[in-house]
C-alpha positions in Angstrom: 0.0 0.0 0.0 1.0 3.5 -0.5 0.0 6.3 1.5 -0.2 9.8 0.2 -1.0 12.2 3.3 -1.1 16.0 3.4 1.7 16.0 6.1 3.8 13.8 3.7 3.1 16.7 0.4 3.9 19.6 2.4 7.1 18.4 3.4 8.3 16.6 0.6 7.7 19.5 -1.4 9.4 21.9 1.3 12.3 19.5 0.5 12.3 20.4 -3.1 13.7 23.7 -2.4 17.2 21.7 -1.5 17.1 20.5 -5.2 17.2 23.8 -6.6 20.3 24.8 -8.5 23.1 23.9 -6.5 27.3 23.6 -7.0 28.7 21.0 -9.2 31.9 19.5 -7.7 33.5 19.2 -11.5 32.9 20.7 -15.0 30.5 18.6 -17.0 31.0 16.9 -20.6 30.2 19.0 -23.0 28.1 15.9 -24.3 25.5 14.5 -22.6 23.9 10.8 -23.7 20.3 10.7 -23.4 19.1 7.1 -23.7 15.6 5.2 -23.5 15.3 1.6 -22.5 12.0 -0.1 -24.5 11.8 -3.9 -22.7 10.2 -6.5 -24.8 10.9 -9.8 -23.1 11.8 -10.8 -19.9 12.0 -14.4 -19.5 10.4 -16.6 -17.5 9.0 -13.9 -15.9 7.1 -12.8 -18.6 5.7 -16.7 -19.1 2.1 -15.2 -19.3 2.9 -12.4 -17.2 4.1 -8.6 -17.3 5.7 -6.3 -15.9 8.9 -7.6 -14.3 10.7 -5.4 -11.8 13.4 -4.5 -14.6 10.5 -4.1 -17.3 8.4 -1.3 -15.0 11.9 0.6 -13.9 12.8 0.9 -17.2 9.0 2.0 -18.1 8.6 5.0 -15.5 12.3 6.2 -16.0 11.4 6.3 -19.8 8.4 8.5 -18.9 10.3 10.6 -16.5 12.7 11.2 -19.0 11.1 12.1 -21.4 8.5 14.3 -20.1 11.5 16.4 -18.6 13.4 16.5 -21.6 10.7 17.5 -24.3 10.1 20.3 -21.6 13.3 21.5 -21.2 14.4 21.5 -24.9 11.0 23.2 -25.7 11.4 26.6 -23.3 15.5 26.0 -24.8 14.2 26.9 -27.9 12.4 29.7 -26.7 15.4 30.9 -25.0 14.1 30.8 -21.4 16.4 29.9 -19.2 15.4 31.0 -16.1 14.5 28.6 -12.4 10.9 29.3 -12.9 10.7 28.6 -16.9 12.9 25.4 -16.3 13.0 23.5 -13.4 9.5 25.0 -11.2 7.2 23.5 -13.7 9.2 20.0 -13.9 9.0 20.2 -9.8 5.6 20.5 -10.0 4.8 17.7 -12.7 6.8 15.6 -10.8 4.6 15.6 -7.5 1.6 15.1 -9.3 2.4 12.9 -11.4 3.7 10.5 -8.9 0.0 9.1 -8.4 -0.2 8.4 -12.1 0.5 5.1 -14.3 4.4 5.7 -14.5 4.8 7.4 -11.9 6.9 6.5 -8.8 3.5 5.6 -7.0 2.7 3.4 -10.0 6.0 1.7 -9.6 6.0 1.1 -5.9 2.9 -1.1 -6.2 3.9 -2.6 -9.3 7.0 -4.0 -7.8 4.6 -5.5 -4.7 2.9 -7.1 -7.5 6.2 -8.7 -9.6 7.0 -10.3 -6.2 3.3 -11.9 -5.7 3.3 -12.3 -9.7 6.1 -14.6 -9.3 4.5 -17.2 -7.8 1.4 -17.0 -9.5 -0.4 -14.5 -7.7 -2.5 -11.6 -9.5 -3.4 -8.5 -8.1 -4.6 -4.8 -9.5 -2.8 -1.8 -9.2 -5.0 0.7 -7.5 -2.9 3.1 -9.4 -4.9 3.1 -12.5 -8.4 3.6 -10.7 -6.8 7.9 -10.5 -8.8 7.8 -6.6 -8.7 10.8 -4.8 -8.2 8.7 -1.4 -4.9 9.1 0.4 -4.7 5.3 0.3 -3.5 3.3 -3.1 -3.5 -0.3 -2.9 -2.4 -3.3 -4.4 -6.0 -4.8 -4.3 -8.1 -8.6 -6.2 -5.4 -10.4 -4.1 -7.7 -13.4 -2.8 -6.7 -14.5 1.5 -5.8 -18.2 -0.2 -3.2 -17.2 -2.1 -1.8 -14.7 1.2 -1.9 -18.4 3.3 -0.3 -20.4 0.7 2.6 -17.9 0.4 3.0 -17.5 4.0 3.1 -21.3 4.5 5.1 -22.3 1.6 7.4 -18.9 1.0 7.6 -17.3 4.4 10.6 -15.0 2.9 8.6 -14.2 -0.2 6.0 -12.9 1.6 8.3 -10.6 3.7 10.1 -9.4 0.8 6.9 -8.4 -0.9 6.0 -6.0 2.0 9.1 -4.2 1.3 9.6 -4.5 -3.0 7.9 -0.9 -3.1 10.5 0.6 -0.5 13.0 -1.0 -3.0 11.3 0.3 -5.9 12.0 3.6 -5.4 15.9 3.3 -3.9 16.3 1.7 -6.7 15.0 3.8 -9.1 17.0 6.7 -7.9 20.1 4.4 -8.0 19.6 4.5 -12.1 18.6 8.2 -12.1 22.2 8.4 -10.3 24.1 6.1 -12.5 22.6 8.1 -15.5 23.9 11.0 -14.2 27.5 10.4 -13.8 27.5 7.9 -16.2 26.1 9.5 -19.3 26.2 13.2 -18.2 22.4 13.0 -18.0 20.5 14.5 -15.6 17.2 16.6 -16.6 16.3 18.3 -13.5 15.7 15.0 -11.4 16.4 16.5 -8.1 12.6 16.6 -7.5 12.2 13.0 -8.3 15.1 12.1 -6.1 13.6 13.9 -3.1 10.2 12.2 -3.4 11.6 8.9 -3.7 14.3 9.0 -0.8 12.0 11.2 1.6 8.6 9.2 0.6 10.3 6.1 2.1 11.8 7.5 5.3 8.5 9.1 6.1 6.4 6.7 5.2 8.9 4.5 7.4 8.1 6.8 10.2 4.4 6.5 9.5 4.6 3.2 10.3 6.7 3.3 13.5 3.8 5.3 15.1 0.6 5.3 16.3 -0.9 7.1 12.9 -0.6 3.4 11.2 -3.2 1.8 13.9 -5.5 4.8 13.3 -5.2 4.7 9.3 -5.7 0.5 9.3 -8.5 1.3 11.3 -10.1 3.6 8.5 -9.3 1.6 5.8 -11.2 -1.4 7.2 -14.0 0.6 7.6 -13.9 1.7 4.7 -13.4 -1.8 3.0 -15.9 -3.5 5.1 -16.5 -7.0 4.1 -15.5 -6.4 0.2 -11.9 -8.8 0.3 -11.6 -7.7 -3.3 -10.7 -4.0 -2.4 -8.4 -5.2 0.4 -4.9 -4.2 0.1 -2.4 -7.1 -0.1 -0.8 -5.9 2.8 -1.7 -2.3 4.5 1.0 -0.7 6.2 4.1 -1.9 3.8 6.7 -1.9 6.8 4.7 -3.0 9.7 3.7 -6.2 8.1 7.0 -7.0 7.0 8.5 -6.3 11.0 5.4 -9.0 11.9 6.1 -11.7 9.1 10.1 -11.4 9.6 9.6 -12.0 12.9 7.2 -14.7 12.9 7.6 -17.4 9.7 6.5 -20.5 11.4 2.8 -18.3 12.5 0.1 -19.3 9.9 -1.0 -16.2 8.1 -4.6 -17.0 9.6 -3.4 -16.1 13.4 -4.2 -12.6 12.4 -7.8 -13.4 13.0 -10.7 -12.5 11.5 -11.6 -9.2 9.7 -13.5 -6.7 12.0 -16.6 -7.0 9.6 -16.3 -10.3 9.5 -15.4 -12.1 6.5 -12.0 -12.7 5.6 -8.6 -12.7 7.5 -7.7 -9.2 9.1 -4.6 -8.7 6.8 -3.3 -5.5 8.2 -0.7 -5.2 10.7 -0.8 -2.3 13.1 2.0 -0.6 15.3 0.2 -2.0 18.1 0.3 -5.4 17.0 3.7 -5.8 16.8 5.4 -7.1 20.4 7.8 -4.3 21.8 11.2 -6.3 20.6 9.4 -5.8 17.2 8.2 -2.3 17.5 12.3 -1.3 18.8 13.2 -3.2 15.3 10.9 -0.8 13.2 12.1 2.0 15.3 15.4 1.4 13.8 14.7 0.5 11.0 13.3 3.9 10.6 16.0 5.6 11.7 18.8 3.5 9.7 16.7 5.1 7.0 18.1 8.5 7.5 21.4 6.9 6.0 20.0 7.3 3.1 20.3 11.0 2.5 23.6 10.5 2.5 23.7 11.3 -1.2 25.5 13.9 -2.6 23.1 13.4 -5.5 20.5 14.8 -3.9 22.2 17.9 -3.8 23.1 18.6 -7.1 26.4 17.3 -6.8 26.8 14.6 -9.3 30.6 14.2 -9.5 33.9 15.3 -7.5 37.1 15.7 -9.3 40.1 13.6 -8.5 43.3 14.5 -7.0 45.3 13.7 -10.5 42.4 15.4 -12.7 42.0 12.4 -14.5 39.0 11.1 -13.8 35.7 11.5 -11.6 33.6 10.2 -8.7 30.8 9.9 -6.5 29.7 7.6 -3.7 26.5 7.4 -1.5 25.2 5.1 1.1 21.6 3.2 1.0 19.7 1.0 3.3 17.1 -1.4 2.1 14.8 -3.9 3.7 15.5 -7.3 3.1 13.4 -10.9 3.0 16.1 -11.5 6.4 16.5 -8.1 8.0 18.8 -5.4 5.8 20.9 -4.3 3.8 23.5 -0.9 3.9 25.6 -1.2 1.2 28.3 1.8 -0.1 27.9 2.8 -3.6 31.1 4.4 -5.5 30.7 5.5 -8.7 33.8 6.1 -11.1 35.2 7.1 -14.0 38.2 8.1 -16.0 38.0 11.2 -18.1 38.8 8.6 -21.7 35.2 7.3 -20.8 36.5 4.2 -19.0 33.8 3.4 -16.1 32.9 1.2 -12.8 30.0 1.1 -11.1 30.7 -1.0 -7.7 29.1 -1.8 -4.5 30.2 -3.1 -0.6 26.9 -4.7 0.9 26.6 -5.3 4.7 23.7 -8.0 5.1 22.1 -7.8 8.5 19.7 -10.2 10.0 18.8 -11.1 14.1 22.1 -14.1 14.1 25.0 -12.3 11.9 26.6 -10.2 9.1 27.6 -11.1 6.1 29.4 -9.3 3.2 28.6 -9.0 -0.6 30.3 -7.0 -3.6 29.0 -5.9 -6.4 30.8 -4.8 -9.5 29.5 -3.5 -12.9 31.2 -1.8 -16.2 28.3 0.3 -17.7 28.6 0.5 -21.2 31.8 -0.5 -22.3 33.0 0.0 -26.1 34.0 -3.1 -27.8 33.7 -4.6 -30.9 32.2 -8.2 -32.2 32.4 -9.7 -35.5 34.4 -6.1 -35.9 30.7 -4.9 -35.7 30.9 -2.0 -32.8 28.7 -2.9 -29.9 28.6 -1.6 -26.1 29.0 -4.8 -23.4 27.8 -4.3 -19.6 29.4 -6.6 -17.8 28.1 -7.5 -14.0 29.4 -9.7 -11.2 28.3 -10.0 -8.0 29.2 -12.4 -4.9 27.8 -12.1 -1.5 27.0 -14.2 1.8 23.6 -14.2 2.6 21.5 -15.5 5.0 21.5 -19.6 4.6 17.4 -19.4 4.2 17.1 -15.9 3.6 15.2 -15.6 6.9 15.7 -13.2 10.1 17.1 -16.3 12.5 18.9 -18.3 10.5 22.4 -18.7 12.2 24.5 -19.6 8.9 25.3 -17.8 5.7 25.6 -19.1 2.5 28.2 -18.0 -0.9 26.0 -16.8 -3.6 26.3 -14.8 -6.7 25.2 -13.4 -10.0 26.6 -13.2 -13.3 25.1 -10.8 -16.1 26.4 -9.3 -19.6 24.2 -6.7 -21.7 25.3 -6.2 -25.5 23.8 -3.3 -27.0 24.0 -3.6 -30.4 23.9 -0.4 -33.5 20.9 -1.3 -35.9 20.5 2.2 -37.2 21.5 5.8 -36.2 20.4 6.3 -32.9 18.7 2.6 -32.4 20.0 0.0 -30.5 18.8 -3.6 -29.9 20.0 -5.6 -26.9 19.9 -8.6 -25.3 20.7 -9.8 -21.5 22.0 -13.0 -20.1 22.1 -13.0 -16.3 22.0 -16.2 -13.7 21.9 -15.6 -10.3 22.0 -18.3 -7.4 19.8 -18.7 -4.1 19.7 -14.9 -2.7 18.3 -11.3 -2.7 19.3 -9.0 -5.2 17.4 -5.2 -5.5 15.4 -5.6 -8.6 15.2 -9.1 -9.3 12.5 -11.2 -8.0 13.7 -14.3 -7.6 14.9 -15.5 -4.5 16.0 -18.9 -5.9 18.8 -19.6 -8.6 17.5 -18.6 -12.1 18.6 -17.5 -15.6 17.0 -14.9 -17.1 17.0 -13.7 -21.0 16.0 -10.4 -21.3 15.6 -8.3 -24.6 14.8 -5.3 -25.7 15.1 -2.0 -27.7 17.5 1.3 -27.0 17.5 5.1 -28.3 20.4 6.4 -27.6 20.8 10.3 -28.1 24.1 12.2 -27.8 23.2 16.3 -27.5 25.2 19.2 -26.5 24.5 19.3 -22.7 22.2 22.1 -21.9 24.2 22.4 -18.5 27.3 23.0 -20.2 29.4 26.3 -18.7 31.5 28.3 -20.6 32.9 29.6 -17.7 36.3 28.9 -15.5 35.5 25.9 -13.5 36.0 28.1 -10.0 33.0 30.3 -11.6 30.4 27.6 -12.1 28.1 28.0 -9.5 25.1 27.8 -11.0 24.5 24.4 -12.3 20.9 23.0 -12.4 20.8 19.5 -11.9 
């Protein structure tokens, strides 16, 4: 479920005044590479079902994109260049539009949904009914299916409590890698904001008493009709319940207040106190997130020899087994050689474990002397042995992946992805077991004169827009 409150606008849009123009630690390209992922198949997830996690990232970033680019190049051409021209009226878009099909609200739920999808499960987004309640759910999600999962997949059903929470790190992860990557960054401080500072707050919603007195209005409201019953209610106090408890049959809840049906919703006050001290700081770990630099308009730093660039951030996720803080460092040289990597510190209630994560983002190589761009990925890590809160053993696991992007015609690519992962979580896959996944798909790639571009001595530019 998502919760949009008035609390929750005025302040996230109070924060959208940190995302005005700020510094840039380093002069940009004069080039920046605008490119548009169009998914087509992602297999076996798409075996009679779609979107995938992947599929629906790529989908809203698309539409993010290019809303704020065919609006910047249009008041370019009419040579406004001023805050309020430019970047007010993307801000503005941008908080509206998160409660549309696309938008980061539309993504949270459908990521929800790719993690009950994968087992079979169908659900609606409540996205695409445009309801003027503060409440969107993830609804047509029958009690059955919520039993079977909890008996069967106790750590499935835990990680779909948190898969929007990941959505939305995760989205502004690639909003991130596209900007120091490809130089390409169309005034998406706004978008950064609302995802980091919808999840910490809605995190603190949750650790409160204001998530007993909104379950007990959407029951109400709900009554006996299962149908319109979120899948879960408060994202973050169900998955504290469930991670605590995988042996409890889904049915201990009880019985809905009307009557029919289990009561699916967890409140603050259900949770025992050793449970409501874990939220708490969970909560509070969340604040590590704004820890960005990002977020400020600072999307690279210079190194000491001049030769290259770099940015690093820290980011905590929720986890089928407890969490995950892992350090982000993104690099690159000023040829165009590039590494994106990652140190992950997996938490559950027995130990921590370690994983690392490397990827080369579009690297320039040739096949069949054909030229082609290759993103390589591996990743290793020791996880949970389970992938459950009190398992006292870890396990080695990894994942393998290679992206070729592949010239079909000026400005059109066409690429294909082979990745296989073993028994683990990874952000954005939903697969907990070992599985190989094909995935392929379409790219426009743009390069354009970067609209950010200063003319000016480097110790002058002060007045970047990010």
């Amino acid at each position: 479920m998502k919760i949009y409150r008035a609390g929750l606008v005025v302040l996230v849009f109070a924060s959208l005044l940190l995302a005005v123009p700020s510094v840039f630690a380093a002069t940009e390209a004069d080039v920046e590479t605008r490119i548009y992922d169009f998914p087509v198949l992602d297999f076996p997830y798409n075996n009679g079902r779609a979107p995938s996690m992947k599929q629906s990232m790529q989908m809203s970033n698309d539409f993010n994109y290019f809303v704020h680019n065919a609006w910047l190049d249009m008041v370019a051409e009419q040579g406004m260049h001023d805050w309020a021209s430019q970047e007010l009226p993307i801000y503005l878009f941008d908080f509206i539009a998160g409660s549309w099909p696309l938008g980061q609200g539309w993504l949270h739920e459908e990521w929800h949904r790719a993690v009950l999808g994968r087992r079979g499960i169908d659900s609606y987004n409540g996205i695409y009914d445009f309801s003027s309640s503060s409440m969107v759910s993830v609804s047509r999600v029958q009690d059955a299916a919520l039993i079977a999962l909890k008996r069967e997949h106790p750590q499935e059903l835990v990680r779909a409590h948190a898969a929007g929470f990941e959505s939305q790190y995760e989205q502004n992860l690639e909003f991130e890698k596209h900007a120091f990557f490809n130089q390409h960054s169309p005034v998406m401080g706004a978008q950064l904001w609302l995802n980091h500072l919808g999840n910490i707050l809605y995190m603190d919603m949750c650790a409160s008493t204001m998530s007993n007195t909104e379950t007990d209005l959407a029951n109400q409201q709900e009554g006996a009709n299962v149908a319109r019953r979120d899948f879960t209610g408060f994202d973050c106090t169900a998955w504290t319940y469930d991670l605590f408890r995988p042996n409890e049959a889904y049915t201990a809840r009880g019985v809905h207040p009307s009557g029919v049906g289990v009561d699916r919703y967890i409140k603050f006050s259900d949770l025992t106190a050793d449970e409501q001290r874990y939220l708490t700081r969970q909560r509070n770990l969340s604040l590590l997130n704004l820890m960005d630099p990002f977020l400020f308009g600072l999307n690279q730093f210079e190194t000491p020899s001049g030769k290259g660039y770099w940015n690093a951030n820290l980011r905590h996720e929720l986890t089928p087994f407890g969490y995950d803080i892992a350090a982000n460092v993104f690099l690159k040289s000023s040829e165009g050689a590039a590494i994106f990597g990652a140190l992950h510190t997996y938490r559950n209630d027995k130990a921590t474990s370690l994983g690392v994560d490397v990827t080369l983002p579009r690297y320039p190589t040739q096949v069949f002397d054909k030229p082609v761009h290759i993103t390589p990925r591996v990743f290793a890590w020791m996880q949970p042995d389970n992938l459950m809160f009190r398992d006292t053993s870890t396990k080695l696991g990894g994942l393998a992946s290679v992206r070729v992007d592949v010239p079909i015609e000026e400005g059109w690519e066409i690429y294909g992805e082979l990745e296989s992962k073993s028994k683990g979580w990874v952000a954005g896959n939903e697969y907990l077991d070992s599985k190989m996944a094909v995935r392929l798909g379409l790219t426009k790639v743009l390069e354009t004169q970067s609209r950010w571009k200063k003319t000016a001595p480097a110790a002058a530019q002060t007045d970047v827009p990010q």
